[in-house]
VMD Tcl script that builds the backbone (N, CA, C; Angstrom):
set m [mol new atoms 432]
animate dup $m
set s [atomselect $m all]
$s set {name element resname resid chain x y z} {
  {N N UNK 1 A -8.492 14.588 -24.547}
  {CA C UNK 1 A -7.122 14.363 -24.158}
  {C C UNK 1 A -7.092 13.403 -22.967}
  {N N UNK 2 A -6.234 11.911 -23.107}
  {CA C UNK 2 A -6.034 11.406 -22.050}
  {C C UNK 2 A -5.168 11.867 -20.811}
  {N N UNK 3 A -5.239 11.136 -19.542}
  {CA C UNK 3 A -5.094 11.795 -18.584}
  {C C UNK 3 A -3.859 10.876 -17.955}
  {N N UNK 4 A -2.904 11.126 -18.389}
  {CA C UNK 4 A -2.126 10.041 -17.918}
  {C C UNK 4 A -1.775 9.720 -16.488}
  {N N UNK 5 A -1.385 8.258 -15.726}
  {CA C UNK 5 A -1.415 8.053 -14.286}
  {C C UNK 5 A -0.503 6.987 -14.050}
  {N N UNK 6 A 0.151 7.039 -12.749}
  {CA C UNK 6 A 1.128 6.283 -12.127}
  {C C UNK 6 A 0.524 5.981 -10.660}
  {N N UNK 7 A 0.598 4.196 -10.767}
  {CA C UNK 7 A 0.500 3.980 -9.584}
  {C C UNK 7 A 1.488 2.921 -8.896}
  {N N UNK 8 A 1.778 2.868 -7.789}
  {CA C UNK 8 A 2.984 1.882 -7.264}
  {C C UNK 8 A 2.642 1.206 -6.042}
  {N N UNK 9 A 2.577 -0.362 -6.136}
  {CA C UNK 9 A 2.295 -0.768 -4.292}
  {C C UNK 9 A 3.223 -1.490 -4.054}
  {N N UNK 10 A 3.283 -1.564 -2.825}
  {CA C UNK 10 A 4.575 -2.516 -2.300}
  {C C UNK 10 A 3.985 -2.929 -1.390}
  {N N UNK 11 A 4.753 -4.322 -1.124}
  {CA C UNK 11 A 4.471 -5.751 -0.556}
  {C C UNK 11 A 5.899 -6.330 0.116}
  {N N UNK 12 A 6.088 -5.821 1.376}
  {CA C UNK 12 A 7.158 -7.061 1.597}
  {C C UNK 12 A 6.967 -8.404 2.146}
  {N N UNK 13 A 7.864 -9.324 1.174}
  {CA C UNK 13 A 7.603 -10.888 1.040}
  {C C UNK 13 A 8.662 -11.426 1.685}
  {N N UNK 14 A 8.396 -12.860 2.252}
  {CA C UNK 14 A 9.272 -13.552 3.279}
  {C C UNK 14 A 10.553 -14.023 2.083}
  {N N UNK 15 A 10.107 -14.709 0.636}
  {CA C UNK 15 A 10.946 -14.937 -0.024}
  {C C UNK 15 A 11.192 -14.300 -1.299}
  {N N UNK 16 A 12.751 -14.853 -2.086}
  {CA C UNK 16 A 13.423 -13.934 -2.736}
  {C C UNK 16 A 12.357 -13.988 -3.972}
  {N N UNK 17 A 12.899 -12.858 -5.103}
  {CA C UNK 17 A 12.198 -12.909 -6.069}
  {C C UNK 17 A 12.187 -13.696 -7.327}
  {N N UNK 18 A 12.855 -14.538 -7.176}
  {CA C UNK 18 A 12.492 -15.847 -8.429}
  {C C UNK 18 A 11.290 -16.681 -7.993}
  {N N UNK 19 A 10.845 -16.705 -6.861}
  {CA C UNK 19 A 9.724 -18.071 -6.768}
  {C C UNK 19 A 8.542 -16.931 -7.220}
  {N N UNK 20 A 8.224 -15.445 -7.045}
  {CA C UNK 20 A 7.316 -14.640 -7.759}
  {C C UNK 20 A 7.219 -14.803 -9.009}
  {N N UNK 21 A 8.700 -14.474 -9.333}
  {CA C UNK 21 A 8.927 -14.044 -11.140}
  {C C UNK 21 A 8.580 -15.109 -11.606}
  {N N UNK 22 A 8.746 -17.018 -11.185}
  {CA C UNK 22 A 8.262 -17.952 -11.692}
  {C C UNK 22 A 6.816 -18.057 -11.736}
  {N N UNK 23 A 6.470 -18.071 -10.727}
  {CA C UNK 23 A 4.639 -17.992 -10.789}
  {C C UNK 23 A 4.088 -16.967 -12.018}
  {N N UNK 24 A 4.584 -15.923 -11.765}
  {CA C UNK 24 A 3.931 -15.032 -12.618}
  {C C UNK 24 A 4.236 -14.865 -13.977}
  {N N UNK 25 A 5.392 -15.432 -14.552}
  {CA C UNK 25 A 5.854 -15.542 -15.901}
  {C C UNK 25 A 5.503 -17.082 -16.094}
  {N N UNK 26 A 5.903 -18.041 -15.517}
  {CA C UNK 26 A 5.597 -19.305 -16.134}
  {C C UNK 26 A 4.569 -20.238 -15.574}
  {N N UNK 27 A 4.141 -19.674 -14.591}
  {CA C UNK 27 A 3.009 -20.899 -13.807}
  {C C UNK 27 A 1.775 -19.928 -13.513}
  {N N UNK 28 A 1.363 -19.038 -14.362}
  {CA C UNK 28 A 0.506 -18.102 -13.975}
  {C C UNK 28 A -1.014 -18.804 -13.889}
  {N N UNK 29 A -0.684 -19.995 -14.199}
  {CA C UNK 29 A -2.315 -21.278 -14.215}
  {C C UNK 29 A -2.453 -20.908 -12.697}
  {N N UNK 30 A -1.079 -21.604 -12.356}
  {CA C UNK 30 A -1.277 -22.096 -10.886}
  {C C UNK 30 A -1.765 -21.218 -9.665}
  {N N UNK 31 A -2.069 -20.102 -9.807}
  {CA C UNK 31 A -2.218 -18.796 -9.253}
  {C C UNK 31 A -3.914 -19.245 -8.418}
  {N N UNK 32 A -4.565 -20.178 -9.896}
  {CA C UNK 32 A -5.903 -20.366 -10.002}
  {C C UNK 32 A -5.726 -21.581 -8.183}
  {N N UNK 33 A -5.294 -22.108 -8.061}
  {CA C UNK 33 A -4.786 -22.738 -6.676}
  {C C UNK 33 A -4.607 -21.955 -5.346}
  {N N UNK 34 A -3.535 -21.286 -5.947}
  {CA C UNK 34 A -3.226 -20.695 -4.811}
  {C C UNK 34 A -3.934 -19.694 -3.571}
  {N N UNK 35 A -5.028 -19.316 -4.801}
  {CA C UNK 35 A -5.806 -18.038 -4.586}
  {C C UNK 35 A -6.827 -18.169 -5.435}
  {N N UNK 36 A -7.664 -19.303 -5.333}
  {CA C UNK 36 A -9.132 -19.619 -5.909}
  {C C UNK 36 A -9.967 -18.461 -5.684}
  {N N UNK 37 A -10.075 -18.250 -4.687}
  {CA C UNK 37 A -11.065 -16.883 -4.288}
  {C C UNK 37 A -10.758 -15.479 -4.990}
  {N N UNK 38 A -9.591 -15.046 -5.616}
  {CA C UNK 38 A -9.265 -14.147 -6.292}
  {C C UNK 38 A -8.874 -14.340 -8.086}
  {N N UNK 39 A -8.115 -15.571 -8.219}
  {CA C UNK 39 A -8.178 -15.884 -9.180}
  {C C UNK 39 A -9.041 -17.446 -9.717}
  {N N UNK 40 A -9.633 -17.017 -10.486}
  {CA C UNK 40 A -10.659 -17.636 -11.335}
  {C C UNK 40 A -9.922 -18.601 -12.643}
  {N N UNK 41 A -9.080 -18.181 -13.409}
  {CA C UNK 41 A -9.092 -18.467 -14.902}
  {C C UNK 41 A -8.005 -18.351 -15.034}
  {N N UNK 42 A -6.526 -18.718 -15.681}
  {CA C UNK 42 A -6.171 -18.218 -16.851}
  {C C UNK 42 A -5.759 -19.240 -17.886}
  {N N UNK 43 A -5.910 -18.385 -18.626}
  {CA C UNK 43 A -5.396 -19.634 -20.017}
  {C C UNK 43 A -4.191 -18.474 -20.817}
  {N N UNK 44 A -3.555 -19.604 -21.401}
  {CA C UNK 44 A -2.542 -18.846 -22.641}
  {C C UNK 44 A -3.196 -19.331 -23.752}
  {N N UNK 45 A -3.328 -18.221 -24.880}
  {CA C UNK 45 A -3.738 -18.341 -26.153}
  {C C UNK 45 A -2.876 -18.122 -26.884}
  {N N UNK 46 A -1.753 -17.359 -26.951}
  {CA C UNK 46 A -0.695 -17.125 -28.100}
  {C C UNK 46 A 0.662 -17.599 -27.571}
  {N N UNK 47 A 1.913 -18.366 -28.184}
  {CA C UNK 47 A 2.886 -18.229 -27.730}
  {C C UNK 47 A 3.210 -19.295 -26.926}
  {N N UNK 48 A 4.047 -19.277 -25.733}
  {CA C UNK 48 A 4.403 -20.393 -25.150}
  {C C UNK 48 A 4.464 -19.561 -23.715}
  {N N UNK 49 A 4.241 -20.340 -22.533}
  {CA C UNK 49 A 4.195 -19.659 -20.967}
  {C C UNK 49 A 5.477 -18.772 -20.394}
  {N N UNK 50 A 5.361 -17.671 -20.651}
  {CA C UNK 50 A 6.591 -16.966 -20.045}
  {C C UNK 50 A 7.767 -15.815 -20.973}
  {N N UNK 51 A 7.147 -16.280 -22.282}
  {CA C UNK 51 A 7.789 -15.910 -23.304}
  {C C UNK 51 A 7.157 -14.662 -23.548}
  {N N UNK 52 A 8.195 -13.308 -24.042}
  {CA C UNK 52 A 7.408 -12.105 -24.206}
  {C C UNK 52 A 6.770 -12.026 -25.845}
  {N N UNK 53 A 5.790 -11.940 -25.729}
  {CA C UNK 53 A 4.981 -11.492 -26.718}
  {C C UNK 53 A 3.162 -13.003 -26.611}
  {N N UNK 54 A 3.754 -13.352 -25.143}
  {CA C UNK 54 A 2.541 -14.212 -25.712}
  {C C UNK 54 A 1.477 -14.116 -24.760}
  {N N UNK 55 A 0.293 -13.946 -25.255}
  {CA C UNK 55 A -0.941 -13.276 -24.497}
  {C C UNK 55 A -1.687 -14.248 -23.959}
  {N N UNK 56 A -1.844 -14.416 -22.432}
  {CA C UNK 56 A -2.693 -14.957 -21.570}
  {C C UNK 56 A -3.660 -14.322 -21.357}
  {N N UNK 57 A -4.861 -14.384 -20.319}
  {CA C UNK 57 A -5.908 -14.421 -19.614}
  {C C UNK 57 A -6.593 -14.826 -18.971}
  {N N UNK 58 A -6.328 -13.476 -17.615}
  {CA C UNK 58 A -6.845 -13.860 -16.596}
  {C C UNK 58 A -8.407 -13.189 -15.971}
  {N N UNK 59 A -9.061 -14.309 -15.480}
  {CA C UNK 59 A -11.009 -13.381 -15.613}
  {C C UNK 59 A -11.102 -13.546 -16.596}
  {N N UNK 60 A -11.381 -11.998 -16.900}
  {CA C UNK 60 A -11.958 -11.044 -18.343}
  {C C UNK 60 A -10.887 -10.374 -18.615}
  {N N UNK 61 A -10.029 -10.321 -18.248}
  {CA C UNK 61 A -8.829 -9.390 -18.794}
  {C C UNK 61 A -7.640 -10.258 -19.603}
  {N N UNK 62 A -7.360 -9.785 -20.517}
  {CA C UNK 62 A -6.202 -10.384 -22.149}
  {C C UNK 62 A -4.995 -9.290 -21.805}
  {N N UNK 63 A -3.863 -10.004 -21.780}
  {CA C UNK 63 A -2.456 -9.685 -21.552}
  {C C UNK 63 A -1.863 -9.926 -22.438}
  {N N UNK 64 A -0.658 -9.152 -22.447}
  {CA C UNK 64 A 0.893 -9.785 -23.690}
  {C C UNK 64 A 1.729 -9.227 -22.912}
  {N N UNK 65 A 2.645 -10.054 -22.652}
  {CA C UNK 65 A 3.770 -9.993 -22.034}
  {C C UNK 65 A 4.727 -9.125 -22.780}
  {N N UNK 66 A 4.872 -7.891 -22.226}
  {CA C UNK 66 A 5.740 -6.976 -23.020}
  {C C UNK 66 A 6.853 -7.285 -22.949}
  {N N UNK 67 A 7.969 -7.547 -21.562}
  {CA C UNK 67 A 9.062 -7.552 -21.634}
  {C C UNK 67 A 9.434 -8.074 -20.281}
  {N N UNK 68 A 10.177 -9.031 -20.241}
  {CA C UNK 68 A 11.386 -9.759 -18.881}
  {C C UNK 68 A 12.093 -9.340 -18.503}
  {N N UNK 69 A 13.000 -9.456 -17.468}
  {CA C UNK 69 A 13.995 -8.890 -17.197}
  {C C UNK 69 A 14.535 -10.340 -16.072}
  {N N UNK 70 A 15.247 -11.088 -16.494}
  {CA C UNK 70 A 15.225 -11.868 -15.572}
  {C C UNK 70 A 16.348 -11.270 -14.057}
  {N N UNK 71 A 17.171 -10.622 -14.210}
  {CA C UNK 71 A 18.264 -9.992 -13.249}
  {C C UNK 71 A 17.405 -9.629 -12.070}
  {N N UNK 72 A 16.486 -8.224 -12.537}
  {CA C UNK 72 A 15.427 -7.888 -11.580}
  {C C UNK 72 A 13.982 -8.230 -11.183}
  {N N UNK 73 A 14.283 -9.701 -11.988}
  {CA C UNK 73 A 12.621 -10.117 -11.580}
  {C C UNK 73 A 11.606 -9.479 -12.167}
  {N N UNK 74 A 11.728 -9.047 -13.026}
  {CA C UNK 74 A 10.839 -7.486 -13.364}
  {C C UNK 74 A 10.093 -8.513 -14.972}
  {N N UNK 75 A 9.199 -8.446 -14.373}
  {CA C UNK 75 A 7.752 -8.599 -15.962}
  {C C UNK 75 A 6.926 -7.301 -16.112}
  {N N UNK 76 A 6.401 -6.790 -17.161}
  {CA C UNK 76 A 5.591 -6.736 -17.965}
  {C C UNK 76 A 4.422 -6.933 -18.851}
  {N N UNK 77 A 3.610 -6.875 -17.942}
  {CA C UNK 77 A 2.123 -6.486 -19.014}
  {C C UNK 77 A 1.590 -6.293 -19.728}
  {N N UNK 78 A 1.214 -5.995 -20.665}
  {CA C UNK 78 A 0.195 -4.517 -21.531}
  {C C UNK 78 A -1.085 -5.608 -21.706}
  {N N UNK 79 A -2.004 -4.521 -20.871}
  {CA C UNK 79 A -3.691 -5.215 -20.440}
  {C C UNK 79 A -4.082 -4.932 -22.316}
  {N N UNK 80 A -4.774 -5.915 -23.107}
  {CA C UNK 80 A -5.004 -5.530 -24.539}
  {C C UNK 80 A -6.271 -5.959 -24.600}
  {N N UNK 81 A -6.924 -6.119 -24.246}
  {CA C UNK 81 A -8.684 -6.378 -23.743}
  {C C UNK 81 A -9.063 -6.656 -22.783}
  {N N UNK 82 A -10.781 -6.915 -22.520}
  {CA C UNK 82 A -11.024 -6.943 -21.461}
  {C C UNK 82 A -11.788 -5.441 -20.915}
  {N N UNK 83 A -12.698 -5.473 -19.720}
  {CA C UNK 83 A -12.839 -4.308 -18.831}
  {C C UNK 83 A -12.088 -2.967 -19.000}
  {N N UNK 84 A -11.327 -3.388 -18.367}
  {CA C UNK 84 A -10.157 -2.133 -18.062}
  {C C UNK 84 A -9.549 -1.342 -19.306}
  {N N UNK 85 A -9.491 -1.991 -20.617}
  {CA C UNK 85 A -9.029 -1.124 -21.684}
  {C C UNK 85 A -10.021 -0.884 -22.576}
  {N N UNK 86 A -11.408 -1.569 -22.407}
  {CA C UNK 86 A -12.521 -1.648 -23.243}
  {C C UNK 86 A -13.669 -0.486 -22.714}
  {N N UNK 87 A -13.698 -0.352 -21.462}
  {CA C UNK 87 A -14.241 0.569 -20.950}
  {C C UNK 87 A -14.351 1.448 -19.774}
  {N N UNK 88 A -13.089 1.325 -19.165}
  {CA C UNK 88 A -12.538 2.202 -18.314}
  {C C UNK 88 A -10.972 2.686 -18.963}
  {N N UNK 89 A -10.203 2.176 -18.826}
  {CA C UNK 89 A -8.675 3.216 -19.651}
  {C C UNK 89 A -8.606 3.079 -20.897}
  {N N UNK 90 A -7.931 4.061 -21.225}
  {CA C UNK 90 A -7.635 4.322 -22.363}
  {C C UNK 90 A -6.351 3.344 -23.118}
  {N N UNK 91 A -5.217 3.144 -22.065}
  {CA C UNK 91 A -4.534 2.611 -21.948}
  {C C UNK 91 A -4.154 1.914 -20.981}
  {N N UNK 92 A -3.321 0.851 -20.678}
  {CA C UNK 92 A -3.626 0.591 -19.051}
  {C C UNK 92 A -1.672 -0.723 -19.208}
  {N N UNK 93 A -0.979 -0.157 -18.052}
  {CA C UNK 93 A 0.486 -1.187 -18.579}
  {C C UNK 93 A 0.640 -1.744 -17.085}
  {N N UNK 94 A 0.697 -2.824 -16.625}
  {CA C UNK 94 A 1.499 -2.912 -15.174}
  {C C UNK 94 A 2.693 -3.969 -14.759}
  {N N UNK 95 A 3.634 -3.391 -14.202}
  {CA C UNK 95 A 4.635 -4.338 -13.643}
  {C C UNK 95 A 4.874 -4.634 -12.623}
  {N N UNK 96 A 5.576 -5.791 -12.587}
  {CA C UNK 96 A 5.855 -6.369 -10.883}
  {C C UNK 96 A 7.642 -6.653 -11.263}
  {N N UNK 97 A 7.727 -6.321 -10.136}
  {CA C UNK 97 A 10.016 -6.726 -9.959}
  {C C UNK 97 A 9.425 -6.961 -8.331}
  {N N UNK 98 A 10.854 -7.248 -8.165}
  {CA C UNK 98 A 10.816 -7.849 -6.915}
  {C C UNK 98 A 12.533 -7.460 -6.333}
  {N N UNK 99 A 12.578 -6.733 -5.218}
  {CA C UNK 99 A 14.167 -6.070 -5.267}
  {C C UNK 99 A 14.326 -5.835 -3.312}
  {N N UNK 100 A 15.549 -6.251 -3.067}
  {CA C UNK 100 A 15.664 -5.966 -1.771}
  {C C UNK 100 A 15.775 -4.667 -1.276}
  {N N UNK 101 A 15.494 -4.731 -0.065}
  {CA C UNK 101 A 15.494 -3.578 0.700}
  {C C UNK 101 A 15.640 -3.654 2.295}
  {N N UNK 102 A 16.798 -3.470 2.557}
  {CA C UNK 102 A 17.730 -3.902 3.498}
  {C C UNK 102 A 17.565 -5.214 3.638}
  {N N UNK 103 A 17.431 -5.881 4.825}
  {CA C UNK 103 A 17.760 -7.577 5.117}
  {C C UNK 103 A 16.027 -7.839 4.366}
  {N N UNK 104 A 15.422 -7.160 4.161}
  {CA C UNK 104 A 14.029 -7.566 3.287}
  {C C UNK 104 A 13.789 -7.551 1.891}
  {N N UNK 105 A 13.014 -8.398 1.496}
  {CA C UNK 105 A 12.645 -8.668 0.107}
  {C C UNK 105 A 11.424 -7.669 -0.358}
  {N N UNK 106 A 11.271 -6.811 -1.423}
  {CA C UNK 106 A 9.513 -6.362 -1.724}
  {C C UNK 106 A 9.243 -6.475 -2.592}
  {N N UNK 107 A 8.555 -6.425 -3.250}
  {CA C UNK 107 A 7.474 -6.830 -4.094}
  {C C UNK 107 A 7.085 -5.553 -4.582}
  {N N UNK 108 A 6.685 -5.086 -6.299}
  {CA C UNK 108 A 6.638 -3.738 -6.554}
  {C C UNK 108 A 5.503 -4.261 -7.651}
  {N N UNK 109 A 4.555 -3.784 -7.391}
  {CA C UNK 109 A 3.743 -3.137 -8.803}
  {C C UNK 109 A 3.445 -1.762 -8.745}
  {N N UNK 110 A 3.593 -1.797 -10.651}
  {CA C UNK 110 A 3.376 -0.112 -11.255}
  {C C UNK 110 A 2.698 -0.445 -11.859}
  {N N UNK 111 A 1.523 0.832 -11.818}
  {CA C UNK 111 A 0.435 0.493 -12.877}
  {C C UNK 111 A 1.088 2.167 -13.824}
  {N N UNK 112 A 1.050 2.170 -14.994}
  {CA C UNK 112 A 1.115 2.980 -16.123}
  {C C UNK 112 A -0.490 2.812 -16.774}
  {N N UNK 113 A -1.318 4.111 -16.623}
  {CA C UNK 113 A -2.375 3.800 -17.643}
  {C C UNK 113 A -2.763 5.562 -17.824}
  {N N UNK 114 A -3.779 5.322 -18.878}
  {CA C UNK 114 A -4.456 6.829 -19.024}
  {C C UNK 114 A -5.995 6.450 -19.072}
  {N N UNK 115 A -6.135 7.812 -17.994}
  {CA C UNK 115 A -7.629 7.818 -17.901}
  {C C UNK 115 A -8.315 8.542 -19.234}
  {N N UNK 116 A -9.127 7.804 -19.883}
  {CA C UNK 116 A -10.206 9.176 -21.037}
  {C C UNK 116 A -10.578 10.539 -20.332}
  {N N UNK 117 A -10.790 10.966 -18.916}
  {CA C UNK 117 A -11.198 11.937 -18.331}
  {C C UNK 117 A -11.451 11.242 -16.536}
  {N N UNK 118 A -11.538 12.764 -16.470}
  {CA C UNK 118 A -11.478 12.708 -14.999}
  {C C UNK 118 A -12.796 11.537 -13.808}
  {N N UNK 119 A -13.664 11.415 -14.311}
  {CA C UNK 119 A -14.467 10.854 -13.909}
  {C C UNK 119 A -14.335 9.186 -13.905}
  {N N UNK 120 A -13.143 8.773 -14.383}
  {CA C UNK 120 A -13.153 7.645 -14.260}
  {C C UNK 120 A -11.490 7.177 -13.167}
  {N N UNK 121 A -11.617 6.309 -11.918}
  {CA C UNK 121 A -11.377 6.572 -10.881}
  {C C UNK 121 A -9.650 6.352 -11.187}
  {N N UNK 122 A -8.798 6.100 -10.136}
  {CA C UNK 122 A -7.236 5.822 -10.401}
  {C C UNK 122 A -7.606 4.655 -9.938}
  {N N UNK 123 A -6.891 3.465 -10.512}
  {CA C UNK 123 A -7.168 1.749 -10.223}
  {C C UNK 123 A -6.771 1.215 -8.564}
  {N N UNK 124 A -7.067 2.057 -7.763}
  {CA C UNK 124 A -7.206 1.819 -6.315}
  {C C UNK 124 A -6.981 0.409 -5.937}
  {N N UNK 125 A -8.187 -0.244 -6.383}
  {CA C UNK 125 A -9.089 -0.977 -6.097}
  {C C UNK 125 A -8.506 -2.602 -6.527}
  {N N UNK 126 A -7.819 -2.146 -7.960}
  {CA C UNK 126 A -7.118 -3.168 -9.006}
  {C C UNK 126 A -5.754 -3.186 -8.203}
  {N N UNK 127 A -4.902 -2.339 -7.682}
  {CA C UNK 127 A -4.164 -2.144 -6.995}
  {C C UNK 127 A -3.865 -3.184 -5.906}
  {N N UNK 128 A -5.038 -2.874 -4.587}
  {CA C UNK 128 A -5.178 -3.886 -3.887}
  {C C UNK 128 A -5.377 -5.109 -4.219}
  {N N UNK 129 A -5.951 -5.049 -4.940}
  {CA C UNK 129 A -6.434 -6.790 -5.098}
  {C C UNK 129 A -5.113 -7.325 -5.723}
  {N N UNK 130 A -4.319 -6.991 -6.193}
  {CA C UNK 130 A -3.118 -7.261 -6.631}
  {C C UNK 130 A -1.431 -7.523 -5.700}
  {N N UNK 131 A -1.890 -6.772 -4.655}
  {CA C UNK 131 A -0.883 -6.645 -3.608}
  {C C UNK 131 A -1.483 -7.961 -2.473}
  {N N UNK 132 A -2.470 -7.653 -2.185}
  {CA C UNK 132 A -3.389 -8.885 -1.783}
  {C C UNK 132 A -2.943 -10.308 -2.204}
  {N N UNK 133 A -3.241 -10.328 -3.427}
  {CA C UNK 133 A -2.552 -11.607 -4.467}
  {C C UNK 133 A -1.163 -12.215 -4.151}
  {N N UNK 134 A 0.044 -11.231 -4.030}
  {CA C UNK 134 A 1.409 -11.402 -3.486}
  {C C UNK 134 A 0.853 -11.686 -2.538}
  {N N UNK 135 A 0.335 -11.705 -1.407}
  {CA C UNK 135 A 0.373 -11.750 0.061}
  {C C UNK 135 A 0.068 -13.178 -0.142}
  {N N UNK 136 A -1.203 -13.603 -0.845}
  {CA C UNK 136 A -1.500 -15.161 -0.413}
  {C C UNK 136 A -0.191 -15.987 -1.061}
  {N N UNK 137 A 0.244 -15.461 -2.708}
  {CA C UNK 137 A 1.400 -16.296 -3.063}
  {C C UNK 137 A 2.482 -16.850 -2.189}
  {N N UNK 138 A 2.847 -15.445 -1.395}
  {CA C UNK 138 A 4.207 -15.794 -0.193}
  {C C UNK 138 A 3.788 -16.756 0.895}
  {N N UNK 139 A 2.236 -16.352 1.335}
  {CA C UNK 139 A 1.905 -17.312 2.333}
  {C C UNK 139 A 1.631 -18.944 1.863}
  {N N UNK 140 A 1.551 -18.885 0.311}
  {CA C UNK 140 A 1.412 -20.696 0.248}
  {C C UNK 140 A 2.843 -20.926 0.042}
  {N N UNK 141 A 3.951 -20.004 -0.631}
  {CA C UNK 141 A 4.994 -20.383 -0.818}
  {C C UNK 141 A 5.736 -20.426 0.234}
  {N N UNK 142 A 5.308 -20.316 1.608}
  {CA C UNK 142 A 6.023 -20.233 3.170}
  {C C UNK 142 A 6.648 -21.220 3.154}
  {N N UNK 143 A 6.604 -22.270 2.513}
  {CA C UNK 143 A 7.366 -23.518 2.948}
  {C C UNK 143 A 8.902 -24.229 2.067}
  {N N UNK 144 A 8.509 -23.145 0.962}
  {CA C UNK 144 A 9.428 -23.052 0.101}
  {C C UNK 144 A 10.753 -23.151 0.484}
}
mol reanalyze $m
mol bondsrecalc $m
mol representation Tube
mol addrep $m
């Protein structure tokens, strides 16, 4: 029996959430710039950049864009190979929106996944490096 898990980080960013939601739905190449040291790769293989149902990759990890939301900034994931669904989760989903909070902007990822059993850890680790990621985006986009 899988073990199902919720995780959530927040990031508050200097700017609003369309220059995120753009990077990350349609310029997700450019990431490879922004943040060479964290991101490595991605390519789109199915589909067209930004559009839901079409699967990029970034590293070792294969995506499909489940679903947009352009109002709340809000994308969609579902990790479909790769590491993380090949031999650590069972399942593995994560999103980013981007929504104010008082005179501030934040930045939200949820990770949705299931562990096969207990011995395999909660994505801590994937977490940070992800909140991390927003941090350098806002800081190259400072000038924006």
């Amino acid at each position: 029996m899988a073990l199902s898990g919720k995780l959530i980080g927040y990031v508050e960013i200097s700017k609003n959430g369309d220059v995120f939601h753009d990077l990350l739905r349609h310029k997700p190449h450019e990431m490879v710039a922004i943040a060479p040291e964290k991101v490595h790769d991605c390519e789109l293989h199915e589909g067209e950049r930004g559009v839901v149902g079409s699967v990029i990759s970034w590293h070792y990890s294969w995506y499909i864009i489940e679903s947009v939301n352009e109002e709340n900034h809000t994308i969609v994931f579902n990790v479909i190979g790769g590491e993380m669904v090949e031999e650590l989760y069972t399942s593995f989903k994560h999103s980013f929106h981007v929504e104010p909070r008082g005179d501030k902007q934040v930045a939200t990822w949820t990770f949705e996944f299931e562990r096969p059993n207990t011995s395999v850890p909660y994505p801590t680790s994937v977490m940070d490096y992800l909140c991390d990621l927003i941090k350098d985006m806002d800081a190259h986009n400072a000038d924006i």
